[in-house]
DRENBATI-183795 format. One line per field, with one value per residue (C-alpha): residue number from 0; residue in three letters; y, x, z. Coordinates in Angstrom, 2 decimals. Layout:
N
fidren <- NUM_...
bapa <- ALA_...
v <- Y_...
u <- X_...
w <- Z_...
% end
This chain:
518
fidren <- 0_1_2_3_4_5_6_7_8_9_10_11_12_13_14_15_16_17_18_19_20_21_22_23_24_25_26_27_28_29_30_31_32_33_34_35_36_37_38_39_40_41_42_43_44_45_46_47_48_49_50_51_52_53_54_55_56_57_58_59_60_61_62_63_64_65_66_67_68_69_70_71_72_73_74_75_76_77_78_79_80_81_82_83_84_85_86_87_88_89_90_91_92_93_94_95_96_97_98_99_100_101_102_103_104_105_106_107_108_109_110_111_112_113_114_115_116_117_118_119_120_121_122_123_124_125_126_127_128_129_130_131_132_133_134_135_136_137_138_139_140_141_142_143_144_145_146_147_148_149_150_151_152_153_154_155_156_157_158_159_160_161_162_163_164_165_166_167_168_169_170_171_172_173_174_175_176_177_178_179_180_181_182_183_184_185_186_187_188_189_190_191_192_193_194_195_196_197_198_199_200_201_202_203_204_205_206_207_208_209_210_211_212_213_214_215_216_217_218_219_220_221_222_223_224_225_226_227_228_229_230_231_232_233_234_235_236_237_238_239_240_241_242_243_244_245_246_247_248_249_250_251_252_253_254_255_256_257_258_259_260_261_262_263_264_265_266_267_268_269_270_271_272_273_274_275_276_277_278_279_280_281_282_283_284_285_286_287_288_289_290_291_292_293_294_295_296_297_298_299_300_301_302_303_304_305_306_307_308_309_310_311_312_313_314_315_316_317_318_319_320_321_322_323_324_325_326_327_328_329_330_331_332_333_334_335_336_337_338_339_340_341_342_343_344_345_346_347_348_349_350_351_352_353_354_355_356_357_358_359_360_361_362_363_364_365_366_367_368_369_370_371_372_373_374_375_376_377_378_379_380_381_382_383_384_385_386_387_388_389_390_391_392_393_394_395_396_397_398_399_400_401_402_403_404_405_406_407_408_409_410_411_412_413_414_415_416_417_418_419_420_421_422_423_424_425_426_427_428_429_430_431_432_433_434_435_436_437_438_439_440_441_442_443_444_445_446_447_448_449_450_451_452_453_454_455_456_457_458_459_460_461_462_463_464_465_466_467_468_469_470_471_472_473_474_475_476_477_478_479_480_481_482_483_484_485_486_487_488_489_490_491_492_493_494_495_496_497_498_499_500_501_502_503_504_505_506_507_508_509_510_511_512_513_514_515_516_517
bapa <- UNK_UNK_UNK_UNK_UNK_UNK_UNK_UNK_UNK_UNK_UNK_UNK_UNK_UNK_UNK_UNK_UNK_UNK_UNK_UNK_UNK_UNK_UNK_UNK_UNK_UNK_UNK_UNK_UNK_UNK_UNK_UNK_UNK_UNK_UNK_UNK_UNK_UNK_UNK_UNK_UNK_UNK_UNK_UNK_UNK_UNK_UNK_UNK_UNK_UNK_UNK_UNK_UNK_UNK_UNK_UNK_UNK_UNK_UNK_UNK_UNK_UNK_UNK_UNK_UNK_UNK_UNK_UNK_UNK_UNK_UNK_UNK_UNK_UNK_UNK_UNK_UNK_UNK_UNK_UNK_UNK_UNK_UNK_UNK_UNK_UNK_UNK_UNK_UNK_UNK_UNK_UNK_UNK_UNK_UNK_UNK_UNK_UNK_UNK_UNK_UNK_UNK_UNK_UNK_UNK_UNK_UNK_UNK_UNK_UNK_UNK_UNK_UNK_UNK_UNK_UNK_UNK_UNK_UNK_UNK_UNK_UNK_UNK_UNK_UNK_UNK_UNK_UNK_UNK_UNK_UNK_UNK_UNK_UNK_UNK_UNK_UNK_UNK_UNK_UNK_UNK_UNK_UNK_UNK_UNK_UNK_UNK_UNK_UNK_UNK_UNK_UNK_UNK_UNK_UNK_UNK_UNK_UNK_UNK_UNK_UNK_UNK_UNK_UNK_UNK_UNK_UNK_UNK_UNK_UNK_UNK_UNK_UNK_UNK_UNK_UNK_UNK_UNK_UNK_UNK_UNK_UNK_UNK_UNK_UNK_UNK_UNK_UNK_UNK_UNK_UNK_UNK_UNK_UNK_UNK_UNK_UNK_UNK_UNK_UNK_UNK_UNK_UNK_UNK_UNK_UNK_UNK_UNK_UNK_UNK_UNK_UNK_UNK_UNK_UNK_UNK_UNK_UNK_UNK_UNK_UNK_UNK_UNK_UNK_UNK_UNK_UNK_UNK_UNK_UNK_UNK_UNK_UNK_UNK_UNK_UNK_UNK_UNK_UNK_UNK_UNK_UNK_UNK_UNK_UNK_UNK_UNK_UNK_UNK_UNK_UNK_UNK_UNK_UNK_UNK_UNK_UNK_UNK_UNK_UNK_UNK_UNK_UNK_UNK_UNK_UNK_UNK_UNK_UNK_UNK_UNK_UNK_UNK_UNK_UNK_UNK_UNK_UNK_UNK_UNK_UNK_UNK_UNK_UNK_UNK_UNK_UNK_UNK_UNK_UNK_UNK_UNK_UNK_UNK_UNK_UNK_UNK_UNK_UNK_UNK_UNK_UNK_UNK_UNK_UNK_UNK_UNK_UNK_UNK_UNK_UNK_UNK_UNK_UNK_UNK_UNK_UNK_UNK_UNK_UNK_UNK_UNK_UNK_UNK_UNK_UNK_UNK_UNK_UNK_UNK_UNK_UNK_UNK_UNK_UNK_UNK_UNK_UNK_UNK_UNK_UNK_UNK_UNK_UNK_UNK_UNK_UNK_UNK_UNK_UNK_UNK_UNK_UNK_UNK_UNK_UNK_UNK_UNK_UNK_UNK_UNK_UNK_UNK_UNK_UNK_UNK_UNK_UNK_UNK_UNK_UNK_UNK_UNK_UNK_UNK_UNK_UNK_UNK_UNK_UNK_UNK_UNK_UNK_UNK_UNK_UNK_UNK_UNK_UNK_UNK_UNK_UNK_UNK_UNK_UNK_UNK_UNK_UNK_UNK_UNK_UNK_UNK_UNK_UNK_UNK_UNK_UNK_UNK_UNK_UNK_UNK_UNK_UNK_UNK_UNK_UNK_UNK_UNK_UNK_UNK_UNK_UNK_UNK_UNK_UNK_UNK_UNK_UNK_UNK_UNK_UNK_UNK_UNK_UNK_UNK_UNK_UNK_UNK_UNK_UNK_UNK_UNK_UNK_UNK_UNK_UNK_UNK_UNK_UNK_UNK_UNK_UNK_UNK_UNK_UNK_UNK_UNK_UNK_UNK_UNK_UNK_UNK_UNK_UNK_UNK_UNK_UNK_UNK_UNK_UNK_UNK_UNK_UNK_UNK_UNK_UNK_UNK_UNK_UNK_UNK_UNK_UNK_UNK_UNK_UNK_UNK_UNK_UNK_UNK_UNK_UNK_UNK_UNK_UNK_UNK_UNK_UNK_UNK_UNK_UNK_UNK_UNK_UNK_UNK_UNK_UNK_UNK_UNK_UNK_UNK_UNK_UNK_UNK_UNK_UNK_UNK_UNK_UNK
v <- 0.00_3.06_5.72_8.31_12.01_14.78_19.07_21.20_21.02_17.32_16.93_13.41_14.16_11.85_10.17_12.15_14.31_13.50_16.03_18.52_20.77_24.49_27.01_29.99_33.72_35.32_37.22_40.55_38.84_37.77_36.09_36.95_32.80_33.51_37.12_40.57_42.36_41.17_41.93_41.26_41.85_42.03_45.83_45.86_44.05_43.69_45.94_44.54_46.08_45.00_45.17_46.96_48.73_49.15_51.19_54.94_56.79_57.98_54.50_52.82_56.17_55.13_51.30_53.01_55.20_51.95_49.39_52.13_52.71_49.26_49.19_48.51_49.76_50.45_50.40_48.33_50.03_47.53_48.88_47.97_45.96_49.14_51.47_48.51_47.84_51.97_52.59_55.24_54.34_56.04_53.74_51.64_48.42_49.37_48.89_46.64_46.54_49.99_49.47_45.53_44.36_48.03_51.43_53.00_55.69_57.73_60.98_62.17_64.20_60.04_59.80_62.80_61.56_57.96_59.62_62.77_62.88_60.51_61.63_60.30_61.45_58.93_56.34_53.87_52.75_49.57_49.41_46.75_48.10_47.26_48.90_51.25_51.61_54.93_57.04_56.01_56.47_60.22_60.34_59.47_61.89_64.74_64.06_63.57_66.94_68.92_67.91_69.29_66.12_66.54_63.83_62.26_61.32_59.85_56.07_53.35_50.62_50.33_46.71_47.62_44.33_44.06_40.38_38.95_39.90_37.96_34.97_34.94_37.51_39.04_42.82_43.76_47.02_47.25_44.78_43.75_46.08_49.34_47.84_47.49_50.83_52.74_50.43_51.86_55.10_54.94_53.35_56.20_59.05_57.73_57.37_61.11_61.87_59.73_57.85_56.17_55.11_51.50_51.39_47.52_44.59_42.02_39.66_35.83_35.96_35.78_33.25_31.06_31.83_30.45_27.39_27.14_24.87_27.14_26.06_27.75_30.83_31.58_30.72_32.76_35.64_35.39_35.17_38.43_40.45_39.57_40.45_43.78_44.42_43.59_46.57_48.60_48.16_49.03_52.20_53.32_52.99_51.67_48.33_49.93_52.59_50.98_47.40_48.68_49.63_46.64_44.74_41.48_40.51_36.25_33.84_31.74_28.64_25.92_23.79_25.65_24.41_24.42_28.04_28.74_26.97_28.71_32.32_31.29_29.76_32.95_35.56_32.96_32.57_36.53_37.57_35.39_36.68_40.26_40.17_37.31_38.20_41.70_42.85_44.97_46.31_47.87_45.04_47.02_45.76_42.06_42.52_40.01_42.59_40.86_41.28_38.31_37.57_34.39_32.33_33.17_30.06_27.88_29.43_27.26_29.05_25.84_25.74_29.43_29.80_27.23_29.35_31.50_27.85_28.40_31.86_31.83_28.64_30.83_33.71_31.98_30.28_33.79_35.26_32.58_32.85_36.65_38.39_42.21_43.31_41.00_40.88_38.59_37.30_37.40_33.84_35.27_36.09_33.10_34.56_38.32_41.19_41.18_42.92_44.90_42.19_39.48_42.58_43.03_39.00_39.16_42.02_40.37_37.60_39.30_41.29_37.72_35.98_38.83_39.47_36.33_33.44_34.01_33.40_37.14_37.17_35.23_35.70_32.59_30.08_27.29_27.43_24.23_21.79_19.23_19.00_22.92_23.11_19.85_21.38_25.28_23.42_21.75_24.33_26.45_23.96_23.28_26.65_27.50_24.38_25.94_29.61_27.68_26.25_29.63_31.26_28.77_29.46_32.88_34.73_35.87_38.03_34.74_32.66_34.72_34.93_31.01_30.88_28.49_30.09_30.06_26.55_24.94_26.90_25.11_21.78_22.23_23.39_20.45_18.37_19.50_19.60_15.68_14.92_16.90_14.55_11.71_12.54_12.39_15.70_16.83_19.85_19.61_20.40_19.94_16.72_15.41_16.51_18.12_18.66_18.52_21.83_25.31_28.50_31.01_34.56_37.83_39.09_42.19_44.13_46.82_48.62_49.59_52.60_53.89_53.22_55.48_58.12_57.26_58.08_61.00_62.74_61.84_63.59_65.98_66.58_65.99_68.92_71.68_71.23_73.98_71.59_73.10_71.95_68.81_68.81_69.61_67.39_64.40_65.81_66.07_62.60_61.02_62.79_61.69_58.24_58.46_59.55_57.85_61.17_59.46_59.00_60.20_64.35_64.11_61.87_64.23_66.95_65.53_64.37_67.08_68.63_66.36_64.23_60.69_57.30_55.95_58.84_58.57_54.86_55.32_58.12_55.66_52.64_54.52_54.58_51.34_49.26_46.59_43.21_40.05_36.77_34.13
u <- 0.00_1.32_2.36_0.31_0.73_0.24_0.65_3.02_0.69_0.25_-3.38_-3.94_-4.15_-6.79_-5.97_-9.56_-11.65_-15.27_-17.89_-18.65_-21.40_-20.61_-23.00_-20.60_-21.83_-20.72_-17.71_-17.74_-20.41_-19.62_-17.44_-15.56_-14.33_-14.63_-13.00_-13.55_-14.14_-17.24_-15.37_-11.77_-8.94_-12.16_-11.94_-8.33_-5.19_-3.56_-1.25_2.60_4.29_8.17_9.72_13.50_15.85_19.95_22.89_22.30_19.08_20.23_20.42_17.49_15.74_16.96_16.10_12.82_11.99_13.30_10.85_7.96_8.58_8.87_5.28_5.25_2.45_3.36_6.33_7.79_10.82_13.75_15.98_18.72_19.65_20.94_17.99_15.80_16.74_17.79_21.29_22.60_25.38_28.04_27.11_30.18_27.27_26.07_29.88_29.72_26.07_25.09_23.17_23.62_19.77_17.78_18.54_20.08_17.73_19.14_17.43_14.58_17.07_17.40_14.01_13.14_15.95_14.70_11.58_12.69_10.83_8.52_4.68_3.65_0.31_-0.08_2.22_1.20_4.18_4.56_7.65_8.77_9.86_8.92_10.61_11.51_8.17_6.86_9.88_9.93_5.72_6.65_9.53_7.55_4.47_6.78_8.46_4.45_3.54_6.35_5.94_2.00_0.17_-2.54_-3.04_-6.38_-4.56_-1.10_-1.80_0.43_1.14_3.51_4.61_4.34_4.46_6.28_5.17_6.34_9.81_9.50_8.27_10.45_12.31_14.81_14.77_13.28_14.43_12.21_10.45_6.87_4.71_6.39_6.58_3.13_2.18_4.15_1.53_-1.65_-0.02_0.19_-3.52_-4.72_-2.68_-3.42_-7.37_-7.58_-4.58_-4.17_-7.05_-6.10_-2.86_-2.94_-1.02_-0.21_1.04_0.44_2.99_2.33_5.47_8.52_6.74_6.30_10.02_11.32_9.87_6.70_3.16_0.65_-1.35_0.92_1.20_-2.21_-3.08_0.22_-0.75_-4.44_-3.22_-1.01_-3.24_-6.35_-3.29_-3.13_-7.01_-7.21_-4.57_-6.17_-9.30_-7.72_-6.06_-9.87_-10.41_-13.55_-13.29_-14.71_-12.41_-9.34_-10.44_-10.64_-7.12_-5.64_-4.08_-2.23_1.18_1.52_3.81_3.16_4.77_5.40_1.78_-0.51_-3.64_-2.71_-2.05_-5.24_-7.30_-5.23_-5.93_-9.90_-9.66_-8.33_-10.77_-13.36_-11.77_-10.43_-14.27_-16.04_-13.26_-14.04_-17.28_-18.09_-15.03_-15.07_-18.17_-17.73_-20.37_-18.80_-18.47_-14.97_-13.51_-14.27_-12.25_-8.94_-6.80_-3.46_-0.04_1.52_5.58_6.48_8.77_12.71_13.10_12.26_14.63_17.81_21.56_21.69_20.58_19.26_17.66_14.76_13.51_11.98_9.67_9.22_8.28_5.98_4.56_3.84_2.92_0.09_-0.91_-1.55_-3.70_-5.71_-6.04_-7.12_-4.11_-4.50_-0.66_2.21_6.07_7.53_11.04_13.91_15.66_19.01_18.07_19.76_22.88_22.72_20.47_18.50_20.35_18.52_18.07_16.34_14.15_12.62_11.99_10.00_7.94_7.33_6.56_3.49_2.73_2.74_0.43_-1.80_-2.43_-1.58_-2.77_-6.28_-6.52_-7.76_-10.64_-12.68_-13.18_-12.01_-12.11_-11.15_-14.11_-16.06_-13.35_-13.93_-10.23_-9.82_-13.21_-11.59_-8.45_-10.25_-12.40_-9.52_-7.04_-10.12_-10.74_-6.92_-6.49_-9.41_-7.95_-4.55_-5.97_-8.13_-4.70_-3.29_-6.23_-5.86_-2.05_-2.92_-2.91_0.11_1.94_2.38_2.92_5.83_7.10_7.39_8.54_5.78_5.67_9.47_9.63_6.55_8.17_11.38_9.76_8.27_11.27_13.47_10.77_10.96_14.65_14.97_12.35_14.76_17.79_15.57_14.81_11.09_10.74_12.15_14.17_15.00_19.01_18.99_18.81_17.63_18.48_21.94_24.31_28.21_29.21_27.07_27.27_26.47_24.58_26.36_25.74_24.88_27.18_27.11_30.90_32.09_32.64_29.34_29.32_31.61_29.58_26.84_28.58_30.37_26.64_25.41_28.19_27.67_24.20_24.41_27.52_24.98_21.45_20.33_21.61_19.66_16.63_17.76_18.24_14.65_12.99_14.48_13.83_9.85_10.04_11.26_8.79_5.99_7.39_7.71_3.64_0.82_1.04_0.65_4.25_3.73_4.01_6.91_8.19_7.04_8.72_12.07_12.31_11.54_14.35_17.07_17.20_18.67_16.62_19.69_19.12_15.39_15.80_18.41_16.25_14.24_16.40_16.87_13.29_12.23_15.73_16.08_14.36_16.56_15.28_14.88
w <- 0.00_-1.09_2.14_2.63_1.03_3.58_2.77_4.70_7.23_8.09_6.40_4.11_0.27_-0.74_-4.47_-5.31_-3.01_-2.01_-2.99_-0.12_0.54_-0.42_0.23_0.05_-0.29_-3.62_-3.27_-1.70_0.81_4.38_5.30_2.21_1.33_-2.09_-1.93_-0.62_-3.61_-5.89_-9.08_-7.55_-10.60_-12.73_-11.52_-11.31_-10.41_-7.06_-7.06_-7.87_-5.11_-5.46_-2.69_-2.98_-1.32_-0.65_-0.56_-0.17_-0.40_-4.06_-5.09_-3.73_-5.33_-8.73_-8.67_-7.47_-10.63_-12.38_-11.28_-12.18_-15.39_-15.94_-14.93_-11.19_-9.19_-5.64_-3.40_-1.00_1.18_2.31_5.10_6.17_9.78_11.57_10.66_11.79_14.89_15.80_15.18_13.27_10.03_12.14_15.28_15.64_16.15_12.89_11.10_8.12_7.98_6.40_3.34_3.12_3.76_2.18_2.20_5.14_6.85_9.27_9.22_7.41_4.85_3.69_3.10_1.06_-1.33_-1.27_-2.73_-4.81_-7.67_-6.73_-6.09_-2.86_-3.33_-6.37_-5.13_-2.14_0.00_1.53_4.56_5.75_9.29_13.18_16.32_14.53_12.78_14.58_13.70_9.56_9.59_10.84_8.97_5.75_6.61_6.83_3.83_1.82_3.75_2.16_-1.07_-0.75_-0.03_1.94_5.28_3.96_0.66_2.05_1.13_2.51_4.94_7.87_8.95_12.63_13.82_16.75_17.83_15.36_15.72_19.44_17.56_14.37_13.17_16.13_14.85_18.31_20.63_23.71_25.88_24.33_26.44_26.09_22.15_21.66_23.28_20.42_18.04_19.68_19.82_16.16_15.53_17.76_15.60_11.99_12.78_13.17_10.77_8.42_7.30_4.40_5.60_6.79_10.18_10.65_8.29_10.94_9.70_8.73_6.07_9.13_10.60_7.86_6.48_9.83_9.24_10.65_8.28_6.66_9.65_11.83_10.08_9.67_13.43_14.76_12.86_13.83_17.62_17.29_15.82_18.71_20.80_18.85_19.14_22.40_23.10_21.46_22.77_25.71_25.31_24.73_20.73_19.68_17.00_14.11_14.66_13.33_12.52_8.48_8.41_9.63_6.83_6.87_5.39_4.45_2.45_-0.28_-1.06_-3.47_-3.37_-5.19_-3.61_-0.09_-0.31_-2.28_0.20_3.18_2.20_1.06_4.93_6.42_5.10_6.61_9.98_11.08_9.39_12.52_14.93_14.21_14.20_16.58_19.00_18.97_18.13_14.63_13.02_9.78_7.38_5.89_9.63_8.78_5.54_5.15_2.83_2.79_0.80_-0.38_-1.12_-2.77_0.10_0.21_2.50_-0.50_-2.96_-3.60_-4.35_-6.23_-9.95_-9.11_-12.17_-11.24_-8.98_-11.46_-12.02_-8.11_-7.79_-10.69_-8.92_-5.85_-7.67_-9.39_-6.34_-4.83_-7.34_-7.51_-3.46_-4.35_-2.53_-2.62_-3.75_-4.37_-4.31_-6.42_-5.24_-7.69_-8.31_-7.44_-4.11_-2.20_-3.97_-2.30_-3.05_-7.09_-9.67_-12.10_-14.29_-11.80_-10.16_-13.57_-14.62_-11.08_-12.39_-15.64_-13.78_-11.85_-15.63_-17.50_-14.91_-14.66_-18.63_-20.09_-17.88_-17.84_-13.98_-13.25_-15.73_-13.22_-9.32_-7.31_-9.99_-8.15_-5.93_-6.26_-6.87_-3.99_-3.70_-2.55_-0.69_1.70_1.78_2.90_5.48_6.81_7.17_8.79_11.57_12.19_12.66_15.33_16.87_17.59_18.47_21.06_22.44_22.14_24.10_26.69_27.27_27.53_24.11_22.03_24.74_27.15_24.49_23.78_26.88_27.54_24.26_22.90_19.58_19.02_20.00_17.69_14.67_15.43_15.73_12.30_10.80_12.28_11.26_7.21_7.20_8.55_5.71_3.08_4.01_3.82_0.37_1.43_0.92_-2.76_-3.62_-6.76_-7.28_-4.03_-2.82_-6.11_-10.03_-8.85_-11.32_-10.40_-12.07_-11.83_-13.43_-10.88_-12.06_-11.54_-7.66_-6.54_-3.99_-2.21_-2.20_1.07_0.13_0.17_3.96_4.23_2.29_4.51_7.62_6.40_5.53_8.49_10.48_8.67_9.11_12.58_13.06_11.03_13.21_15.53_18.54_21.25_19.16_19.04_23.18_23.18_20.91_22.67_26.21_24.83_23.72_26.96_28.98_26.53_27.09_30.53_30.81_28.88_25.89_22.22_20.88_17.29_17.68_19.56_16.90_14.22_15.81_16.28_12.98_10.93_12.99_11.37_15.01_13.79_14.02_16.47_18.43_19.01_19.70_22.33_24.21_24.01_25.61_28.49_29.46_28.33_28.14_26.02_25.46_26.03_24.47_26.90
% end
């Protein structure tokens, strides 16, 4: 008898699925299975939102204008390791770093040239950032506001997503509490200022990339973000308030109709939490709007040019699970940062599947095939199954702090990787199809030298401030942190006088300190 075939996820592939009963609203009808839009891409595309970023502001600027005359639709901001985690280029902890991951920000001078010529109040911008989330949003408001945009028309999203980096990701500053006040801070500021801005990506990607099923993803996510709501409920906002700009942020990988059934299965599941759980009564609160990024983790530095077959693979996979923007990853990217070259065959890829495949003329056109409707209904009850375990371990926040979350992602990580080297799972190149001599593609690097140009600009941007301006914009932040005053004003202020990201997030240290992984 042959062994069983399972997905990521553990759940039995049978040889052909039994008819099930669907009764499913049309799309754009709770609880949004089939899609939250009724036309979906019949109306328009999800937006192809590459996401890019390294070197100096001037250069991330000009792969910018790049990928949108080449047809891209939105932008995705990469920064670098310092910026992320709030130390300046010159910051001897930041040496070697600077402008290796994204774009080094250090003040907001960095951002206006990261976007010179480009109209932010046509653009949306997607940025990919977390503790230091609060001080880029301001940065990039200020920067929007000077060139004439008006607040109501500054579209975007903010990653935000601090929980994630306790469960997955490590680009933490400040213990969780202090970290998710400087969240609801934000939720609080954009309702009345920036309304079309969305102020949280909460983040299923990190998770997934670190090795975690789809089950796990979706269910981890889910669990942060009622941690999110719950905090912001709270700090006295009302659900409806900023349920509609909370968007989500997941991976895609390699088998197409797991992934299909696991994003129908999430606009199911977080519709019933919102409404169910929390009590919304605006149906745009109940709405699953997610980005999707095709999955580094599978990408091989072996035969790199396969994973073009891969990322189209995904790619596909996430259209047809009615994703609201994509990134596409380029197949060099096991190899170091995309060239100019692989960037734009990830673009094409997203242009190609969109106009040429046929797969947006029709809203969820897999619907019906007993094989996906198992799979949805599956991955739906899997998931309430583990945020029932979650709930009963106390939500996200204590199941970060006894490290449950870290330690079931490593299980199911440890658990892929022994079936790899038992050939049971197949990568091919990999453990399977390898050849013994490969031509590698050219690799992107980023000189040294512009590190050095970095630091040099910010010294000198740093020697020409009105300093007693400076004094005062950090002593306002520190006593806004040290009370329960929203963080974002002081935020604004400082940076639109030139104070650096580092030194906002050391002000900041010594209130808060820093968080220590157990």
């Amino acid at each position: 008898m042959a062994k069983p075939i399972k997905t990521s996820s553990g759940i039995d592939i049978p040889v052909t699925a039994s008819p099930r009963p669907v009764d499913h609203p049309q799309p754009g009808e709770f609880p949004f299975t089939r899609g939250i839009y009724p036309e979906m891409y019949r109306g328009r595309f999800w937006t192809m939102r590459q996401y890019a970023g390294f070197g100096t502001a001037r250069q991330t600027n000009e792969r910018y204008r790049y990928l949108l005359q080449s047809g891209q639709t939105g932008l995705s901001v990469a920064f670098d390791l310092p910026t992320q985690i709030g130390y300046d280029s010159d910051d001897p902890l930041a040496r070697g770093e600077v402008g290796k991951t994204g774009v080094a920000i250090d003040t907001i001078d960095d951002m206006e040239t990261v976007f010179d010529g480009i109209p932010l109040g046509e653009v949306s911008t997607s940025m990919t950032i977390n503790s230091t989330a609060i001080i880029l949003l301001a940065m990039y408001a200020t920067v929007a506001r000077r060139q004439g945009v008006a607040d109501d028309k500054i579209r975007g999203t903010i990653q935000n997503d601090i929980l994630k980096e306790f469960i997955a990701r490590g680009t933490y500053i400040y213990p969780p509490r202090p970290s998710m006040r400087l969240i609801t801070d934000v939720f609080s500021y954009a309702k009345d200022n920036l309304p079309s801005f969305n102020t949280i990506s909460i983040s299923g990607y990190h998770i997934r990339e670190a090795g975690a099923t789809a089950v796990e993803e979706i269910a981890f996510t889910f669990a942060d973000a009622i941690c999110y709501i719950e905090a912001a409920l709270q700090a006295g906002l009302e659900i409806d308030q900023f349920a509609p700009r909370l968007s989500f942020f997941f991976n895609v990988h390699n088998n197409i109709f797991e992934e299909v059934a696991k994003f129908r299965a999430a606009r199911r599941i977080w519709a019933n939490i919102v409404k169910d759980r929390f009590g919304a009564k605006d149906e745009k609160s109940m709405l699953l709007r997610f980005h999707t990024q095709t999955a580094g983790s599978t990408l091989t530095a072996q035969q790199p040019e396969n994973n073009i077959v891969r990322v189209t693979l995904q790619a596909l996979a996430a259209a047809l699970g009615g994703t609201q923007s994509l990134h596409t990853n380029s197949f060099d990217e096991a190899l170091g940062l995309p060239t100019q070259k692989s960037a734009m065959i990830a673009l094409r890829t997203q242009q190609i599947i969109a106009h040429e495949s046929g797969v947006a003329s029709s809203v969820d056109p897999l619907a019906g095939s007993h094989y996906v409707e198992y799979l949805t209904d599956e991955l739906e009850k899997r998931v309430l199954d583990l945020l029932k375990e979650i709930d009963d371990r106390g939500g996200a926040l204590q199941c970060i702090e006894t490290s449950y979350f870290q330690n079931a992602i490593a299980r199911s990580a440890y658990d892929y990787q022994k079936q790899v080297e038992a050939g049971e799972e197949i990568e091919v190149g990999v453990n399977k199809f390898q050849i013994d001599q490969e031509e590698y593609p050219e690799i992107l690097k980023v000189d040294q030298a512009q590190e050095e140009d970095q630091v040099k600009r910010l010294k000198e941007i740093k020697a020409s401030r009105d300093q007693a301006k400076v004094k005062e914009c950090l002593n306002n932040l520190e006593k806004a942190a040290r009370s329960t005053d929203n963080m974002v004003n002081p935020v604004i202020e400082a940076v639109g006088h030139r104070v650096s990201v580092g030194e906002i997030s050391n002000r900041l240290r010594q209130v808060w300190g820093e968080y220590e992984a157990q």
